[in-house]
KOLLUM-456687 format. One record per atom (N, C-alpha, C): residue in three letters; x, y, z. Coordinates in steps of 0.05 Angstrom, whole numbers, padded with zeros to 5 digits, always signed. Example, Ala and Ser with C-alpha at 12.3 -4.5 7.8 and 13.67 -1.06 7.14 Angstrom:
BEGIN
ALA+00264-00114+00156 ALA+00246-00090+00156 ALA+00264-00066+00156 SER+00257-00045+00142 SER+00273-00021+00143 SER+00258+00001+00157 
END
This chain:
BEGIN
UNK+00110-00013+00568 UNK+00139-00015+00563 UNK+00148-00044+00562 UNK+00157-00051+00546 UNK+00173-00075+00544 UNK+00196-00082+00534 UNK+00216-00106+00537 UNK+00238-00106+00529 UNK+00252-00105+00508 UNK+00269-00103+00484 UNK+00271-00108+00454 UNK+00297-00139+00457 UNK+00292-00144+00432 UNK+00314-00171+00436 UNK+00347-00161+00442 UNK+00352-00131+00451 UNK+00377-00130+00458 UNK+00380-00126+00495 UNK+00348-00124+00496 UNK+00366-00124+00534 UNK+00347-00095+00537 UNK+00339-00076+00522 UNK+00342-00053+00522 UNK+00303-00050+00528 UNK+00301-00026+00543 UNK+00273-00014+00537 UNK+00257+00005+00510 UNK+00236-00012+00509 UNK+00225-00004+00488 UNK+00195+00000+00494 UNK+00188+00028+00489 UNK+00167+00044+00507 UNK+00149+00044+00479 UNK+00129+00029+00478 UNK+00112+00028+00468 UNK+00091+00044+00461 UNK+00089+00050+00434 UNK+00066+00070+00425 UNK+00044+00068+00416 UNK+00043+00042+00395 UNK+00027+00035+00384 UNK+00020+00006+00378 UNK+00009-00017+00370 UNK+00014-00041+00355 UNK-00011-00041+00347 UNK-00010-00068+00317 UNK-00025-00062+00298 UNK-00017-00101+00289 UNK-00039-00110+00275 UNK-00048-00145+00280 UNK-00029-00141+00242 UNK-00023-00169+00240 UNK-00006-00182+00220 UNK-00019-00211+00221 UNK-00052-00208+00203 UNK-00058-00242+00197 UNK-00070-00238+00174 UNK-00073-00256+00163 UNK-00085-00266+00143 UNK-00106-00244+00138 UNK-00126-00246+00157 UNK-00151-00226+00161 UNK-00151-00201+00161 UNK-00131-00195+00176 UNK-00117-00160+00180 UNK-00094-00158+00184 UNK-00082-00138+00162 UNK-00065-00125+00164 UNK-00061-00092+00147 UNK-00042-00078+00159 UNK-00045-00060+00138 UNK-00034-00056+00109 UNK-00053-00045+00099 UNK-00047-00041+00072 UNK-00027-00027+00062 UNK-00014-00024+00072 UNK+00012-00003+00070 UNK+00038-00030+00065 UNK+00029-00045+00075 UNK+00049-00076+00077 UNK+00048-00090+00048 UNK+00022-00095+00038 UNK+00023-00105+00011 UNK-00002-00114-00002 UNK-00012-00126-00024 UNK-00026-00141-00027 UNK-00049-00152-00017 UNK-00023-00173+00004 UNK-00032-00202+00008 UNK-00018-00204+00032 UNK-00020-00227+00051 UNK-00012-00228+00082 UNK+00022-00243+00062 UNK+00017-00258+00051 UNK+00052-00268+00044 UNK+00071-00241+00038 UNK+00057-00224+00021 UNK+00071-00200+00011 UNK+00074-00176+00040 UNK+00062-00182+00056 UNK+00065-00169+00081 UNK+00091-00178+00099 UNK+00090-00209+00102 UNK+00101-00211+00111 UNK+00135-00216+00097 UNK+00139-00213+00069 UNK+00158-00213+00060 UNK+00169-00189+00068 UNK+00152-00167+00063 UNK+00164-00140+00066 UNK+00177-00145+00094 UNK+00172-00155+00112 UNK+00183-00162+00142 UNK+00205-00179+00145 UNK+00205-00193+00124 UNK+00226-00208+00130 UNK+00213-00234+00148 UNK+00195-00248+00154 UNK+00179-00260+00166 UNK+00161-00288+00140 UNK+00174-00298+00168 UNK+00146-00337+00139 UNK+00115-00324+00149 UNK+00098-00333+00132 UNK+00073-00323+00135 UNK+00068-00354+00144 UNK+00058-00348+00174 UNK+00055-00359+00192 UNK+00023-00359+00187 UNK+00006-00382+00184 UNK-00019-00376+00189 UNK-00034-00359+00211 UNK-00017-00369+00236 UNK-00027-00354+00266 UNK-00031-00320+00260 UNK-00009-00308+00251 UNK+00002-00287+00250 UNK+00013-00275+00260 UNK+00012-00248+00265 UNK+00038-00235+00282 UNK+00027-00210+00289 UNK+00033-00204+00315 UNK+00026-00176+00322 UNK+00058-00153+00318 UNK+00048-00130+00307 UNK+00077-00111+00302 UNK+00074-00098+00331 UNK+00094-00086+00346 UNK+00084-00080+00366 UNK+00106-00048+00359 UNK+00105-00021+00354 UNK+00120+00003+00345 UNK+00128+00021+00363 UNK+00150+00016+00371 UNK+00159+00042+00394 UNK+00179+00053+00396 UNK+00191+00062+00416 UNK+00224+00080+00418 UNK+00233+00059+00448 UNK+00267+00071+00434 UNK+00281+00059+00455 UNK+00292+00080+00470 UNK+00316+00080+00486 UNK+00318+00100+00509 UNK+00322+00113+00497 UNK+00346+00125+00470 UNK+00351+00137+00461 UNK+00344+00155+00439 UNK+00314+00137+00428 UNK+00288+00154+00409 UNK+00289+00143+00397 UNK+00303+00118+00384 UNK+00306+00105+00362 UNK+00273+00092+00355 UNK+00267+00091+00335 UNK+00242+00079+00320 UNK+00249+00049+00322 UNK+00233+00031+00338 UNK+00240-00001+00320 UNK+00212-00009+00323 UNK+00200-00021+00307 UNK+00171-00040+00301 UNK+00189-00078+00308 UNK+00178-00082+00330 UNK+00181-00102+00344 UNK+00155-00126+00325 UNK+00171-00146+00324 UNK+00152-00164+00310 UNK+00138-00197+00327 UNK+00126-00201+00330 UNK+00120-00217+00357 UNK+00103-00245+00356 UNK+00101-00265+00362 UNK+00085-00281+00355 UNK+00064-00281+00362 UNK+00050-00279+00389 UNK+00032-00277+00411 UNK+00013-00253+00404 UNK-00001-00263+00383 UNK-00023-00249+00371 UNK-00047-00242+00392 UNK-00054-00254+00415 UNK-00072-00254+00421 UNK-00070-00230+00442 UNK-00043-00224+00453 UNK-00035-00199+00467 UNK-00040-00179+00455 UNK-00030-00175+00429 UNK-00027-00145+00413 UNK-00061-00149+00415 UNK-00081-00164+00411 UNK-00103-00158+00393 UNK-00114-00149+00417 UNK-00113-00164+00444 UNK-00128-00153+00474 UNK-00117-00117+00481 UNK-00089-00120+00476 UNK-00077-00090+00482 UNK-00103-00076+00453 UNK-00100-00081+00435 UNK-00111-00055+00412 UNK-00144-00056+00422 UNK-00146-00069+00431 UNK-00181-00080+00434 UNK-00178-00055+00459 UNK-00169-00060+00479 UNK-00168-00036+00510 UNK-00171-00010+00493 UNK-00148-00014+00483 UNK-00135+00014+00476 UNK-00162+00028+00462 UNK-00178+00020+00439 UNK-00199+00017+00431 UNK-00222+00025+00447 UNK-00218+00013+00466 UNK-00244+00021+00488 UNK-00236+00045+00508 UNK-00216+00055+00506 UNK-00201+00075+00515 UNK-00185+00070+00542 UNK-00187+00048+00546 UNK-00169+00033+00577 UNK-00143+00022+00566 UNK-00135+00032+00592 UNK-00102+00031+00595 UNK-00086-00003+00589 UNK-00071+00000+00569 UNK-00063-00041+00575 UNK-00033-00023+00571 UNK-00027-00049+00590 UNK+00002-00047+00592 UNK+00014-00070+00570 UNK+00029-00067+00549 UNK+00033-00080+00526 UNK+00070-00088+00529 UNK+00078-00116+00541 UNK+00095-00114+00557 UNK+00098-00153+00537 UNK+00103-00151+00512 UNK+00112-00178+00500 UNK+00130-00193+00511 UNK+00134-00224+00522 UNK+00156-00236+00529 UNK+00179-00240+00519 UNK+00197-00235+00515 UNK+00228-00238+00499 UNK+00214-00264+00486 UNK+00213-00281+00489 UNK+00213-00318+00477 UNK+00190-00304+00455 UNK+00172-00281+00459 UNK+00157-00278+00435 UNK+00157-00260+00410 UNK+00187-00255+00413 UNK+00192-00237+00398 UNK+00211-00251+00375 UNK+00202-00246+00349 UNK+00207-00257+00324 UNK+00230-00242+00314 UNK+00221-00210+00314 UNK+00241-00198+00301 UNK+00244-00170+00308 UNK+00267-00161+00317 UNK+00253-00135+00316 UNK+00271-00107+00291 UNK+00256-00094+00277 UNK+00267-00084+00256 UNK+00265-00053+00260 UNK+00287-00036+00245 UNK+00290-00010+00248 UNK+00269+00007+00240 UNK+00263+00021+00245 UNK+00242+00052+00233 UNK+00212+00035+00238 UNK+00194+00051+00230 UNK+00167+00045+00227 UNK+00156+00045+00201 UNK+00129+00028+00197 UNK+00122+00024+00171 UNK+00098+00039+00173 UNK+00094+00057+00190 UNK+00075+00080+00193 UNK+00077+00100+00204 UNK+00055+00123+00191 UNK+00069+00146+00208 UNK+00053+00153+00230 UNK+00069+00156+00254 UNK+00060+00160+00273 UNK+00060+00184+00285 UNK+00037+00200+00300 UNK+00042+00228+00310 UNK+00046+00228+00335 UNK+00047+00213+00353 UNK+00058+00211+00380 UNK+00088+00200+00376 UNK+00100+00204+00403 UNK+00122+00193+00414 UNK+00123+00195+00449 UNK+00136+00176+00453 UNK+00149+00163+00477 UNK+00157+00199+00491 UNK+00140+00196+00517 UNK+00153+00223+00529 UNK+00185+00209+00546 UNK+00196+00231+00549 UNK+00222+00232+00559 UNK+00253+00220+00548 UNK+00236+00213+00523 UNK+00267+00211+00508 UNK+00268+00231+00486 UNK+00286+00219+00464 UNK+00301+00236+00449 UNK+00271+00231+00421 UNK+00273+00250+00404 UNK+00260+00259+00389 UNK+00259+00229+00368 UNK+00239+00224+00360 UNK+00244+00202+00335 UNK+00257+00209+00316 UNK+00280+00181+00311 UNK+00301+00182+00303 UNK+00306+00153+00289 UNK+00308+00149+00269 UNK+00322+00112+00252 UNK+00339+00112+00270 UNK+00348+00094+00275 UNK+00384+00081+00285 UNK+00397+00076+00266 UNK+00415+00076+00266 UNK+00440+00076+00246 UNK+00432+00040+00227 UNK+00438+00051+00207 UNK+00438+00022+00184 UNK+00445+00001+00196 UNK+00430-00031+00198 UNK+00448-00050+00217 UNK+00442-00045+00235 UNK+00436-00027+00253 UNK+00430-00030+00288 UNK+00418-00057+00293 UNK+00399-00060+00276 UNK+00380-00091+00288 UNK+00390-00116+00275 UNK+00413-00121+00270 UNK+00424-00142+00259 UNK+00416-00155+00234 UNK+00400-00140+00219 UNK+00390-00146+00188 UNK+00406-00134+00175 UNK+00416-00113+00174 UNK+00426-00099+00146 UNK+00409-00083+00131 UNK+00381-00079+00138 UNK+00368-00075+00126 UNK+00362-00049+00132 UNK+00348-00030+00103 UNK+00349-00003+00105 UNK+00327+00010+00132 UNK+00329+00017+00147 UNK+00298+00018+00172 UNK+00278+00021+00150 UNK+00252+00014+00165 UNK+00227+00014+00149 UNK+00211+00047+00152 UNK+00195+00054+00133 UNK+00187+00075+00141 UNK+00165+00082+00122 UNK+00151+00103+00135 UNK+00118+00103+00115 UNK+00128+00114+00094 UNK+00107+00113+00069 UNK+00104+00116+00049 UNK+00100+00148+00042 UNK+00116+00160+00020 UNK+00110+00186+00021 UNK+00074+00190+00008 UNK+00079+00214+00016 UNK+00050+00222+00010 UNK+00049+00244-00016 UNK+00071+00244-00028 UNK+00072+00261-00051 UNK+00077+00256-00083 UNK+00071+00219-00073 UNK+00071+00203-00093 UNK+00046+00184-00102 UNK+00037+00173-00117 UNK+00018+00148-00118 UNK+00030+00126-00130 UNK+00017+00110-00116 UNK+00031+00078-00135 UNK+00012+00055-00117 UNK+00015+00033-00113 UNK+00009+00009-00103 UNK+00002+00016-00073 UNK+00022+00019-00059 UNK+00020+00034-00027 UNK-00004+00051-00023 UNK+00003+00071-00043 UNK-00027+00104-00037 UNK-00044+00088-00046 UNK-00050+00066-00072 UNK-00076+00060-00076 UNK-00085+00039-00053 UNK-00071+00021-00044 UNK-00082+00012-00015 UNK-00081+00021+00004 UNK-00074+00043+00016 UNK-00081+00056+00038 UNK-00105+00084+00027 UNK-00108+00084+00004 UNK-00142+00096-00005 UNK-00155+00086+00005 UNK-00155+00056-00015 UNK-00175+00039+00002 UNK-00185+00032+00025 UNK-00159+00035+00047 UNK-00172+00032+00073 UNK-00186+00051+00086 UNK-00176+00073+00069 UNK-00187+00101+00083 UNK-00216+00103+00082 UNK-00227+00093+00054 UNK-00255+00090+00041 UNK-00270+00072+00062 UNK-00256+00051+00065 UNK-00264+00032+00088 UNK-00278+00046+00110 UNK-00251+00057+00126 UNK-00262+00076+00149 UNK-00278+00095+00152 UNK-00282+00112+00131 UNK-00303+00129+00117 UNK-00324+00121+00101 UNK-00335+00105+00108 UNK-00348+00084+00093 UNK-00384+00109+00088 UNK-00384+00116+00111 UNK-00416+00137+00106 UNK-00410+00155+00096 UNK-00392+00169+00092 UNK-00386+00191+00078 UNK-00384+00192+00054 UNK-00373+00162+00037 UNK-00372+00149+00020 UNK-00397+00145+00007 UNK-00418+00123+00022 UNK-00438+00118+00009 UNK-00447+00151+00012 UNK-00455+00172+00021 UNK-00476+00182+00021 UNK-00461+00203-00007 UNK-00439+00204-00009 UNK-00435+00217-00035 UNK-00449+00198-00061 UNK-00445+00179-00070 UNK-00458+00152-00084 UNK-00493+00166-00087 UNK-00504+00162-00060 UNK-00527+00171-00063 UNK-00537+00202-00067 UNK-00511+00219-00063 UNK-00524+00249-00066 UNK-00511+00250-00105 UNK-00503+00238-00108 UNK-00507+00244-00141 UNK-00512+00222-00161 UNK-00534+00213-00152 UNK-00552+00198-00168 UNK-00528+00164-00170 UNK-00508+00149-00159 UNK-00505+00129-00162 UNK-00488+00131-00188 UNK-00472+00156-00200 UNK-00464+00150-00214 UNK-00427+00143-00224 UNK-00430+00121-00235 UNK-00415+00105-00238 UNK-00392+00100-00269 UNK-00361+00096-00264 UNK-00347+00104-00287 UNK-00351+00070-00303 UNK-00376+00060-00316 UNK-00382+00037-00334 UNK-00364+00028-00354 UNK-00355+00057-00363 UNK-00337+00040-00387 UNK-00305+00046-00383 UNK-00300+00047-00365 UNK-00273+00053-00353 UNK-00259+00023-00356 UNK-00231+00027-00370 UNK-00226-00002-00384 UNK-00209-00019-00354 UNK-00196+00005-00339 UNK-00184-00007-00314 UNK-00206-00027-00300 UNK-00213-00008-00291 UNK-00244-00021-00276 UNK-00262-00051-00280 UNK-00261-00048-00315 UNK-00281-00069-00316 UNK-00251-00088-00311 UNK-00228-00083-00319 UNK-00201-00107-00311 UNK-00202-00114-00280 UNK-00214-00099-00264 UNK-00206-00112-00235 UNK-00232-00121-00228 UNK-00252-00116-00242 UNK-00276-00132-00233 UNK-00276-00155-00243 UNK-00260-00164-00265 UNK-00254-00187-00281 UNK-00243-00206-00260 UNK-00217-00197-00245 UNK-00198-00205-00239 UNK-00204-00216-00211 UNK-00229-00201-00207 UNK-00238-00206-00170 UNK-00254-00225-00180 UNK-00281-00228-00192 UNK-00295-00245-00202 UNK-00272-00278-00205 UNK-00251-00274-00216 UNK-00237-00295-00216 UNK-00224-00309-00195 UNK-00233-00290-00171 UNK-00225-00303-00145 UNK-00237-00323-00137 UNK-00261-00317-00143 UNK-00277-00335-00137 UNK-00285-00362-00146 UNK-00273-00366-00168 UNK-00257-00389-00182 UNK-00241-00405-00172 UNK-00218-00390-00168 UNK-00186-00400-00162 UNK-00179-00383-00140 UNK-00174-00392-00123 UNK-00174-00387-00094 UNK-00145-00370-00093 UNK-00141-00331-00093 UNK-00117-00326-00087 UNK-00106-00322-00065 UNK-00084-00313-00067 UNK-00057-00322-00045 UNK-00079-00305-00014 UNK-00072-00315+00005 UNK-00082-00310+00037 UNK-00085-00281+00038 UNK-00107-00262+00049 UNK-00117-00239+00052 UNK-00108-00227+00031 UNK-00111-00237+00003 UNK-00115-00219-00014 UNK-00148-00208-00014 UNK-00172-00230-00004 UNK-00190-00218-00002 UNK-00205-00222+00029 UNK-00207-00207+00042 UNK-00218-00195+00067 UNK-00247-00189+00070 UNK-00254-00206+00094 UNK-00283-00195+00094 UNK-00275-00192+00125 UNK-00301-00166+00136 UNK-00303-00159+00163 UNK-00328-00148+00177 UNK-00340-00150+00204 UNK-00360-00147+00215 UNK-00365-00116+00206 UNK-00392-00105+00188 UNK-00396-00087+00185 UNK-00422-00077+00196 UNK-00435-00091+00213 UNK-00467-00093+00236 UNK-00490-00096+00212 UNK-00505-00096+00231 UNK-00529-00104+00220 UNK-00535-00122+00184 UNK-00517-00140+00200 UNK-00513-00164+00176 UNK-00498-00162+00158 UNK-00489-00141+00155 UNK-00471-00130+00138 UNK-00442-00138+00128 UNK-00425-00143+00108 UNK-00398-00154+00117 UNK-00380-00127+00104 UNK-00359-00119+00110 UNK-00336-00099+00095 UNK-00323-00118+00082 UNK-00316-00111+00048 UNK-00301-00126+00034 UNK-00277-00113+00028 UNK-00245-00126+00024 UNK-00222-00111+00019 UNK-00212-00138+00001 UNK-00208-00123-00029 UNK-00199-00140-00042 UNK-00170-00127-00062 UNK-00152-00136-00069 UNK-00128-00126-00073 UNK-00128-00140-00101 UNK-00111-00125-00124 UNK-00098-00141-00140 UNK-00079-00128-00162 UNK-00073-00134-00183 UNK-00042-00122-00200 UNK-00056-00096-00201 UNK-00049-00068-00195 UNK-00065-00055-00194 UNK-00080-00041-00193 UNK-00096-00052-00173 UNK-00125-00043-00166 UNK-00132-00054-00134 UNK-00146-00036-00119 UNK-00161-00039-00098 UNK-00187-00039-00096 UNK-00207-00056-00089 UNK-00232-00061-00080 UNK-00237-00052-00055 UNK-00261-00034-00048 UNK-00273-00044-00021 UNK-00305-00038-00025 UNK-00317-00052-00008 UNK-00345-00057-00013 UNK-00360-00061+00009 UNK-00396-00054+00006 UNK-00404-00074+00036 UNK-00422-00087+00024 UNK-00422-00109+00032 UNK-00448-00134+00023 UNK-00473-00115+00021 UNK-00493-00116-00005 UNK-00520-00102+00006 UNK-00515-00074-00012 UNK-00490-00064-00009 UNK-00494-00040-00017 UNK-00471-00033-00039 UNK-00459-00006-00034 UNK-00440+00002-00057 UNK-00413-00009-00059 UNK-00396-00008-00080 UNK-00364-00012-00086 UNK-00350+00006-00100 UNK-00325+00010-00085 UNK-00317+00024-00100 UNK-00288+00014-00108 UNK-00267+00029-00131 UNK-00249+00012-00133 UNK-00225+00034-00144 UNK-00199+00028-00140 UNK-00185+00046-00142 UNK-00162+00036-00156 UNK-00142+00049-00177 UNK-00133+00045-00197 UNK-00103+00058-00190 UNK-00088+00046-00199 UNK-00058+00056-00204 UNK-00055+00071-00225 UNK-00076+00069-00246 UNK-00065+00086-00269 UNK-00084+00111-00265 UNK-00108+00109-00237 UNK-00118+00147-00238 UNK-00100+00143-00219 UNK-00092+00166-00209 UNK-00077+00184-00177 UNK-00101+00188-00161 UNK-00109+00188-00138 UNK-00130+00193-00121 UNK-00149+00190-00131 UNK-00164+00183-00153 UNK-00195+00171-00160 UNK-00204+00151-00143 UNK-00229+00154-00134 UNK-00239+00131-00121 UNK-00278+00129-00149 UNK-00271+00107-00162 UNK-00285+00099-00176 UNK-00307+00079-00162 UNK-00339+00088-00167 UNK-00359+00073-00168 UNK-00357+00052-00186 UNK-00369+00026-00173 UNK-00374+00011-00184 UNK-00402-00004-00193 UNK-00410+00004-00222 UNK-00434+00002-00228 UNK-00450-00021-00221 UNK-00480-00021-00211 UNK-00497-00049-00206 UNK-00498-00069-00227 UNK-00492-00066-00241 UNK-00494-00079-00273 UNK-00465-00082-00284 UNK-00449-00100-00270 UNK-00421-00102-00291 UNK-00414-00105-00316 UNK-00399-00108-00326 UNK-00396-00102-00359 UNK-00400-00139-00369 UNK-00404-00138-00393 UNK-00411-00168-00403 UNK-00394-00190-00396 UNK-00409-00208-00388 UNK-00407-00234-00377 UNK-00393-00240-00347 UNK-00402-00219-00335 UNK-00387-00208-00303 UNK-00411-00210-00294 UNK-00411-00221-00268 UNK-00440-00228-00243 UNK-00452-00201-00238 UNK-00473-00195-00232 UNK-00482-00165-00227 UNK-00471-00154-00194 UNK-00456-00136-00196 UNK-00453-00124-00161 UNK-00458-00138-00142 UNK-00483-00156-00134 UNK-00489-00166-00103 UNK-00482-00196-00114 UNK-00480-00209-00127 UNK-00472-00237-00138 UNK-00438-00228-00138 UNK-00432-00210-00140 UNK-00402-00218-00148 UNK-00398-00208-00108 UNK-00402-00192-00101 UNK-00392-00193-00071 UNK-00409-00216-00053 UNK-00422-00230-00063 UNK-00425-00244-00044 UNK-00413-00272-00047 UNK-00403-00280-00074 UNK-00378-00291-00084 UNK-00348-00293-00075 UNK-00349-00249-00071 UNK-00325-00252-00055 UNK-00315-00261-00025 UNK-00341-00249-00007 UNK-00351-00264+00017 UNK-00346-00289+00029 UNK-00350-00297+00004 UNK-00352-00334+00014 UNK-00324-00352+00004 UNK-00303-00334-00004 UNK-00281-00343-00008 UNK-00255-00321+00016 UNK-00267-00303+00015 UNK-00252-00285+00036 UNK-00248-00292+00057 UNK-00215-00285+00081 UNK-00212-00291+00098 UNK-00224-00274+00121 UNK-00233-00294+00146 UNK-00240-00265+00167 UNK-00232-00278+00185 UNK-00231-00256+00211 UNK-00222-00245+00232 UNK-00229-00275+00246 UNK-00213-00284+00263 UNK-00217-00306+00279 UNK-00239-00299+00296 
END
């Protein structure tokens, strides 16, 4: 439980990291496009969101500077031990109405989750709130991607139970393998491309762009996901289309320009 910038208690449910390296894809892009949606300078350090209710049930996603709290609290929480997630007022940046995820818990002993009225948090701004799920666009194609991420064996072993096969002449596709390949060139805007500890040498790739979603693991498969299919998650062939690096040259390209985890 901790304080909100009005004086008030704010019973904590969840928090979730805002850097360069990680954040969620539901936010944007890119860590600038994340933190625009916030209303927030993209702070190299970054920002921990910290999401809870106040006495009265209200939803606010608390915005915080003191990255290294939220990441120890999710790291416990993670290991399944108790942290008390209790941010200092002096570290609190912002705090904004609704949530930018959906959450299936709540705060016992208050009122049911609920927005606060327009303006409660001194923005003006509409509360934030997840993305429907009865739509596709930019949002559903990056939160595919992460999903693929997290399901990462389930993923490859489909790849391998039907022979590796791959949409080659798909005109989207070969455009975002173009476009990632050109990362590696010209260096784009902060966590547009993401690399992360995937074991045994392994790295997880998350790459974003006009679009299209990447995710990949060094060594092995990619897959890539499109705004113009609805829920397709497209293979990405070993052999890219002409004058594009082959599969393990182009992710290990992306690798070495990608931001990671402090």
């Amino acid at each position: 439980m901790s304080d909100d910038e009005d004086g008030g208690s704010l019973y904590v449910l969840t928090a979730v990291l805002l850097t360069p390296a990680q954040f969620p894809g539901v936010l944007g892009d890119d860590f600038p496009e994340a933190c625009s949606l916030l209303g927030v300078r993209p702070s190299g350090a970054g920002y921990g969101l910290v999401l809870g209710q106040d006495e009265e049930g209200a939803r606010w996603t608390v915005v915080v500077d003191d990255v290294s709290l939220v990441a120890a609290a999710i790291a416990s929480w993670d290991c399944g031990i108790e942290y008390d997630l209790s941010p200092d007022e002096r570290s609190i940046v912002v705090s904004l109405a609704g949530w930018p995820l959906e959450l299936s818990v709540a705060a016992p002993g208050v009122p049911e989750p609920h927005d606060p009225e327009q303006g409660a948090d001194g923005t003006g701004r509409v509360p934030l709130a997840p993305p429907s799920a009865e739509a596709w666009g930019p949002v559903q194609r990056r939160m595919g991607a992460d999903q693929v991420a997290r399901e990462w064996a389930d993923w490859s072993e489909r790849v391998a139970g039907d022979g590796g096969a791959a949409a080659a002449a798909h005109p989207g596709l070969a455009r975002a393998l173009e476009e990632a390949a050109g990362y590696a060139r010209t260096a784009p805007p902060p966590g547009r491309v993401r690399s992360s500890f995937a074991g045994e040498g392994a790295r997880t790739l998350r790459a974003d762009g006009a679009g299209w979603s990447l995710v990949a693991r060094t060594g092995g498969a990619a897959f890539v996901l499109l705004d113009e299919e609805p829920g397709e998650v497209l293979v990405v062939p070993p052999h890219g289309p002409d004058g594009l690096p082959e599969l393990p040259d182009l992710l290990a390209a992306l690798d070495r320009v990608a931001v990671r985890p402090a």
